[in-house]
C-alpha atoms as one frame of an Amber mdcrd trajectory, in Angstrom:
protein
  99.203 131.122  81.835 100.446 134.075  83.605  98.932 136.742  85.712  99.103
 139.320  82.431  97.465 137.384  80.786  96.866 133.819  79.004  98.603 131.445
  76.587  96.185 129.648  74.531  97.034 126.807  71.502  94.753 127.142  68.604
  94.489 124.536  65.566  93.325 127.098  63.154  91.408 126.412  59.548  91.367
 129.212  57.131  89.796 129.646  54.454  86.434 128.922  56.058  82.795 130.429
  54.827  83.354 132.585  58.263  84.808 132.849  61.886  83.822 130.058  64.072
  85.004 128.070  67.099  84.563 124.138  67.270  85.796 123.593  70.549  88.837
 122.253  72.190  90.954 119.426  70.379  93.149 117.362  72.815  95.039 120.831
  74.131  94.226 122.997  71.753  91.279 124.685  70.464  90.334 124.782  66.448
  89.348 127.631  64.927  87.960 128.445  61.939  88.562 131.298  59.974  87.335
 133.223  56.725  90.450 134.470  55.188  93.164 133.036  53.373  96.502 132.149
  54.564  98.314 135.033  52.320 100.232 137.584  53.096  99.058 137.123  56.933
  95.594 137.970  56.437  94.255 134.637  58.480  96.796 135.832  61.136  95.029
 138.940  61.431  91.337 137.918  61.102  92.268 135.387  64.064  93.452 137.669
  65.812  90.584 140.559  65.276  87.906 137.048  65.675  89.661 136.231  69.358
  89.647 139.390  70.801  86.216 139.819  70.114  85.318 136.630  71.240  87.402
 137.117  74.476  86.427 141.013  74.844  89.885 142.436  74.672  91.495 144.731
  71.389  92.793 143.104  68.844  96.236 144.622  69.693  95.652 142.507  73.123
  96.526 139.521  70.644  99.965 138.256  69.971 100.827 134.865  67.430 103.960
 133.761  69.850 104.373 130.630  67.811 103.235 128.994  64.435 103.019 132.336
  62.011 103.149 130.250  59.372 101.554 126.961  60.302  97.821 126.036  61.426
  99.186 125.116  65.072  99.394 128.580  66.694 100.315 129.560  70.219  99.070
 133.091  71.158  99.132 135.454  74.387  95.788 137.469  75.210  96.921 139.773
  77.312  94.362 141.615  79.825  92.185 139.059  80.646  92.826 135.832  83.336
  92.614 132.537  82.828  89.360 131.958  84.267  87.918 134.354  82.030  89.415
 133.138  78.783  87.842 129.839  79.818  84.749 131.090  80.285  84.453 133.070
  77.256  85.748 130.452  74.956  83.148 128.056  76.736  80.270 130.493  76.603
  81.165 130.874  72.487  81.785 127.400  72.005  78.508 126.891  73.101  77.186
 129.358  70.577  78.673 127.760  68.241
């Protein structure tokens, strides 16, 4: 996690009835989504779902690793990582 923002490890599951966070699994937190893994649209409604979630533009979200696979790495940038934590808390909650 850097200063520009924060590195977070998502197990994602697409193809979900819609957007939802479980919670955190070991390191990394699973994620459901409601689009299918073609062409990149689950990439991109992650990425539109977390930056909601975490208040930031969608453009704020970058896939660093795992395009192609459920285990994603991403950077948020503009927001710390004490307030990525407590956003993803406050939603898992909601959840």
């Amino acid at each position: 996690m850097s200063s520009s923002g924060v590195r977070v490890k998502l197990k994602v599951i697409p193809n979900a009835p819609r957007n939802e966070i479980l919670g955190w699994r070991a390191e990394a937190l699973a994620i459901k989504v409601a689009a299918q893994p073609d062409r990149g649209k689950a990439n991109r409604e992650l990425c539109k779902f977390l930056a909601a979630v975490l208040g930031v533009s969608s453009a704020d979200v970058t896939i660093l690793q795992g395009e192609t696979s459920r285990n994603k790495t991403v950077h948020v940038a503009g927001i710390s990582a004490a307030q990525a934590r407590e956003r993803l808390r406050e939603a898992t909650e909601r959840a």
